[in-house]
N, C-alpha and C positions, 0 to 999 in steps of 0.2 A: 243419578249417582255420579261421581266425581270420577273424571276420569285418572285421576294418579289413583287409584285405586287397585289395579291392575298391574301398574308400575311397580308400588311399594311391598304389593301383596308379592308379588314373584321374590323380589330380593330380601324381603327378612324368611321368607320360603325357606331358601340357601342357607341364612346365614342360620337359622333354626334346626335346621336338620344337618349340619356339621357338628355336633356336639354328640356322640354316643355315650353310651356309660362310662366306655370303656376307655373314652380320652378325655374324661372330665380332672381337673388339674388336682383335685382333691377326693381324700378317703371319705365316705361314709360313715360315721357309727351311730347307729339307731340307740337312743339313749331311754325314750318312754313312749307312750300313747297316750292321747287324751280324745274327748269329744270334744269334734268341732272346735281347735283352739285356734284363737285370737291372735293374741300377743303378750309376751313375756318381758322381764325386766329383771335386771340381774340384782341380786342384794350384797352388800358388802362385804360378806361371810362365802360368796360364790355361788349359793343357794339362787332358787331365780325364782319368781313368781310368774305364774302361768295363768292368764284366764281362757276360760271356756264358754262359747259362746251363749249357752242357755243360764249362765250364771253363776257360775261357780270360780272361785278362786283359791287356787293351790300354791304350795311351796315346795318347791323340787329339787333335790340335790342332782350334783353332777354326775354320780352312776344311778338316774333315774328314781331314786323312791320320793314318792309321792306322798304330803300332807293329806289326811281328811282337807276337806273343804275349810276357807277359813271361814269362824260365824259373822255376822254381823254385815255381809255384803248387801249394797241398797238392790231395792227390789227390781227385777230387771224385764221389760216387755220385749219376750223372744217370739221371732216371727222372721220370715222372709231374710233378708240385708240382719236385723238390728238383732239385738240382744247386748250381751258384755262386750266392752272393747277394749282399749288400749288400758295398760299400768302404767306409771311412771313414777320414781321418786321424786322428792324433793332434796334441792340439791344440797341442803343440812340435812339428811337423813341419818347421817351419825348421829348427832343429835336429838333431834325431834321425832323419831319412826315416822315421819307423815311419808304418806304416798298420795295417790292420785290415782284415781278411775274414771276412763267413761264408760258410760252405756245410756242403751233408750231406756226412757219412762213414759208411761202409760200418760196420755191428757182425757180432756173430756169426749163426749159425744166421736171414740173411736179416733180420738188421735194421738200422736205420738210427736216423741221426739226425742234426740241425742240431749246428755248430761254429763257435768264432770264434775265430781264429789271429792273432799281430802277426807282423810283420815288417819289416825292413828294405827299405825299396828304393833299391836300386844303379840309377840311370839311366844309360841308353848314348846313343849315336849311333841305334842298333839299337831299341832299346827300352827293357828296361831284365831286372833280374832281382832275386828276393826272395832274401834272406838272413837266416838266426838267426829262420827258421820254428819258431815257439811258439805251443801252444795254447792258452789261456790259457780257454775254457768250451765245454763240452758238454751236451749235452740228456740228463735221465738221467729213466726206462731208455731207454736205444735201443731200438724196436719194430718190431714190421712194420708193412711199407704207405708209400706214398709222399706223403703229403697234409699241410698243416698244420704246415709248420717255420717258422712265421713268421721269423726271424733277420733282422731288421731288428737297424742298429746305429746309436748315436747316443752324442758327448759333448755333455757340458754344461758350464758357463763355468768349473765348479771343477775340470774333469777326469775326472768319474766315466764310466766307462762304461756305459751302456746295451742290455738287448736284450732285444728281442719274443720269447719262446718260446710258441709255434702247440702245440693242446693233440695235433696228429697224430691228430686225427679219432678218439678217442679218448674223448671227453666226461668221462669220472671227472678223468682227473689233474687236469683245470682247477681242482678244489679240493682234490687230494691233497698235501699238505703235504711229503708224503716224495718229491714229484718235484717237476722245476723245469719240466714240460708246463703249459700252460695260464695263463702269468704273466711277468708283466714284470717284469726283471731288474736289481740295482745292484752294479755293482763298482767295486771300483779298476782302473785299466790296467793291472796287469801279472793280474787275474782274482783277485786275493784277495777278500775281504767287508772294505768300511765297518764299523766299529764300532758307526757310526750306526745300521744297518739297521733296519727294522721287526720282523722278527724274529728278532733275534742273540741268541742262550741261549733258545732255543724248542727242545724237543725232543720226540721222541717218546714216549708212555707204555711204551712196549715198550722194554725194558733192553736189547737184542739191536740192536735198529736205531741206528745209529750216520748221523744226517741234520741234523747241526749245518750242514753245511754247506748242504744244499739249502735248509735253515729260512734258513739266513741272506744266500741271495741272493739273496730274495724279496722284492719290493717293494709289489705288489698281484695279487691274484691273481682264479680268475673268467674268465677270456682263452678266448677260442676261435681265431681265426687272425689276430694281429694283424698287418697288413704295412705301419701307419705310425706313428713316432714321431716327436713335432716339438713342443720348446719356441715357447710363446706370447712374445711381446713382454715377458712380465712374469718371463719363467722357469717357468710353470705347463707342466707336462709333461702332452701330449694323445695318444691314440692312437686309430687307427681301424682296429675290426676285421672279418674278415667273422661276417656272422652266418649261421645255417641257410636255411630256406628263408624271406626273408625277416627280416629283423632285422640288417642291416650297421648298426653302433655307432660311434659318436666318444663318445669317454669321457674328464671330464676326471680328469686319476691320482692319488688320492690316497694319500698313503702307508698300506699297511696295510689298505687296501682291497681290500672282495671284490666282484668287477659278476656274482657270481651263474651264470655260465653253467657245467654246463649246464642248473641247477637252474630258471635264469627264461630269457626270451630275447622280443624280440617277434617271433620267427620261429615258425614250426616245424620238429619233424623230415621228412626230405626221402620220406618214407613215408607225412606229413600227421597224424603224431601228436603230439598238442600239447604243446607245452611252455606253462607258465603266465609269463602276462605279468610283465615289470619291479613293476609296480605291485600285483603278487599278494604280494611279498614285500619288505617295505618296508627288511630288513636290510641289501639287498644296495643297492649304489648302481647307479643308475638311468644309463640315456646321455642325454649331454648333446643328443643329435639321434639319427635312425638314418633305415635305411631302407627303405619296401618296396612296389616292390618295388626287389632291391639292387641297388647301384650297383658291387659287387665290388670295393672297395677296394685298392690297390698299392702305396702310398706316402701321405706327406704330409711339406708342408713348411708354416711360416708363411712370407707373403712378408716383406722387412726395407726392401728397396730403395725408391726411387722414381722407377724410371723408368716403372711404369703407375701414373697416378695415383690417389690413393684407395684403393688397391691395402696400404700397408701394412696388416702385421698379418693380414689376412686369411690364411687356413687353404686349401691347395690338395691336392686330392688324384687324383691316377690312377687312371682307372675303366675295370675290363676291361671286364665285362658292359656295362656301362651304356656303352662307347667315345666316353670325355666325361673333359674334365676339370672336377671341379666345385669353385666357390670356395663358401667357407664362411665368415662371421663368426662371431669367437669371443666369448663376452660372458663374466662373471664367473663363472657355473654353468651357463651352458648356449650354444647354439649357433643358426645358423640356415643354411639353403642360402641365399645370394644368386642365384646365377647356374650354370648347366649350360651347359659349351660343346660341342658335339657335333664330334667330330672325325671320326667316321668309321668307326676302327678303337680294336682295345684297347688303353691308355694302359699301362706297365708303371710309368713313373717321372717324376715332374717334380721337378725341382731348379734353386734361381736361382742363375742367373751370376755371375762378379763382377761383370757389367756393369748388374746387374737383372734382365736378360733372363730369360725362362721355357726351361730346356731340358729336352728333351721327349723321353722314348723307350718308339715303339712299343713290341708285347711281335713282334707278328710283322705281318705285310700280305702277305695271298692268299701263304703260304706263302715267299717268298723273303726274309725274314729284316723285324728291325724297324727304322725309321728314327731317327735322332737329327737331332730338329728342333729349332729357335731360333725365338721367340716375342717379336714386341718389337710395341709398337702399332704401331695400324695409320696407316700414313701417310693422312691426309685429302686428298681430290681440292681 
């Protein structure tokens, strides 16, 4: 086992256990409960959609009342890691109601895998319901096991679609060319390849294997479970992944880049067999911060707003293990923790409001499902 191990465990120790309730810099207000939620997306009306991880997707106002289920969600394989995952709109959603989902689906002979589907959404009275459900990307191969589908989903200002594919505990694919396991993802909206791509007309030496396509919606590869993607103020795409035992990663993305795993990592295997450090192999790019011990990463958002102040820019991410949300400064190549707020319980998602505000959802609390909390400063005495 790594001797910084010991090092790093002492001082995020400190910096972890400086945060009490009671000088955390913002108010609480508990707004609803759900089971087991996911991640949320706000709708243009203020209204936010919430999914749940065994399958269900709601539409929630801002003093908490909750939709019936919306109908028509694709069918979902809940188990371990997987079930429903991220929402996201598309960026004409005035327009067109499309959104975007992932989750795992069910393959053959007991395997699985991460998916991300568009659709329409019809809003009711009631709730609402999807329509001209279309796949549009899949995790290939489908495997056994249930761990590791990262599917986080994210657009960017030109329209591209983005997604985290988790290597599924797996370790090879993260540099196997011929699968899109272990790499972060560019498409177009409706799931074609940019022309742009990093590697579009890459194929394999083997005449037989026909993988134009996995080559070409590859963007950087290396990944072990990535579960946040979030443009910086400048448009620089950042993600944070978990790492093994020890080595949870923010990495800034560059195109056509490899971060090594599972070749380098500052973790190790969870058996205590080493993997060699970042800096053992200088090919592979290096993380901009990491950590250990980890902080279990779930999300990440930059904040944009300013109603905490000081606050723009800054990098926020969701921490199960660690039951913290931790802010982070982003600098040009590299990164730093500022501040660890301790909440209590494990963080699944933070996302800002239209209002600035920080919303905040549990993953669970002593078993009766997780809260959707509002985060604004704290009113001074």
């Amino acid at each position: 086992m790594k001797a910084k191990l010991l090092v790093t465990t002492l001082s995020f120790f400190i910096v972890a256990c400086g945060h009490a309730q009671s000088s955390l810099p913002f108010d609480i207000e508990p707004v609803a409960s759900f089971d087991e939620p996911w991640a949320m997306a706000f709708l243009p009306d203020g209204r936010m959609l919430v999914t749940e991880k065994k399958g269900a997707l709601l539409i929630v106002t801002r003093d908490g009342q909750k939709s019936a289920a919306v109908a028509g969600v694709p069918a979902v394989d809940y188990g371990g890691q997987g079930g429903f995952g991220d929402v996201a709109l598309h960026p004409d959603f005035r327009d067109n109601n499309r959104i975007y989902l992932s989750y795992v689906e069910a393959g053959a002979d007991d395997t699985r895998g991460a998916a991300v589907a568009r659709a329409t959404l019809q809003l009711t009275e009631q709730g609402g319901a999807l329509a001209d459900v279309e796949v549009v990307w899949r995790q290939y191969p489908k495997v056994v096991g249930r761990g590791h589908y990262g599917h986080r989903i994210l657009f960017d200002a030109a329209g591209y679609l983005w997604i985290s594919s988790g290597e599924r505990q797996k370790f090879t694919p993260a540099q196997d060319m011929q699968s899109n396991l272990g790499k972060i993802l560019r498409l177009n909206d409706d799931g074609s390849i940019p022309a742009d791509n990093p590697f579009v007309g890459h194929f394999s030496e083997d005449p037989l294997v026909d993988d134009e396509g996995v080559y070409g919606q590859i963007w950087s590869l290396g990944h072990r479970n990535t579960l946040g993607i979030a443009f910086d103020l400048d448009g620089q795409l950042w993600n944070i992944e978990m790492g093994p035992r020890g080595g949870d990663e923010l990495n800034r993305i560059k195109r056509g880049a490899n971060y090594g795993y599972p070749l380098v990592s500052n973790g190790d295997h969870y058996d205590l067999r080493d993997i060699p450090d970042h800096d053992t192999r200088p090919e592979f790019e290096p993380p901009a911060l990491w950590w250990t011990p980890v902080i279990t990463p779930a999300s990440l958002i930059t904040y944009r707003g300013t109603l905490f102040e000081g606050w723009r820019g800054n990098a926020f991410t969701a921490g199960l293990a660690s039951t913290a949300i931790v802010q982070i400064e982003l600098g040009a190549e590299s990164a730093r923790e500022i501040a660890r707020y301790n909440m209590g319980v494990r963080i699944r998602s933070v996302v800002e409001g239209p209002d600035g505000a920080l919303w905040v959802l549990e993953d669970q609390r002593d078993g009766k499902g997780g809260r959707l909390l509002r985060l604004t400063p704290k009113i001074q005495d």
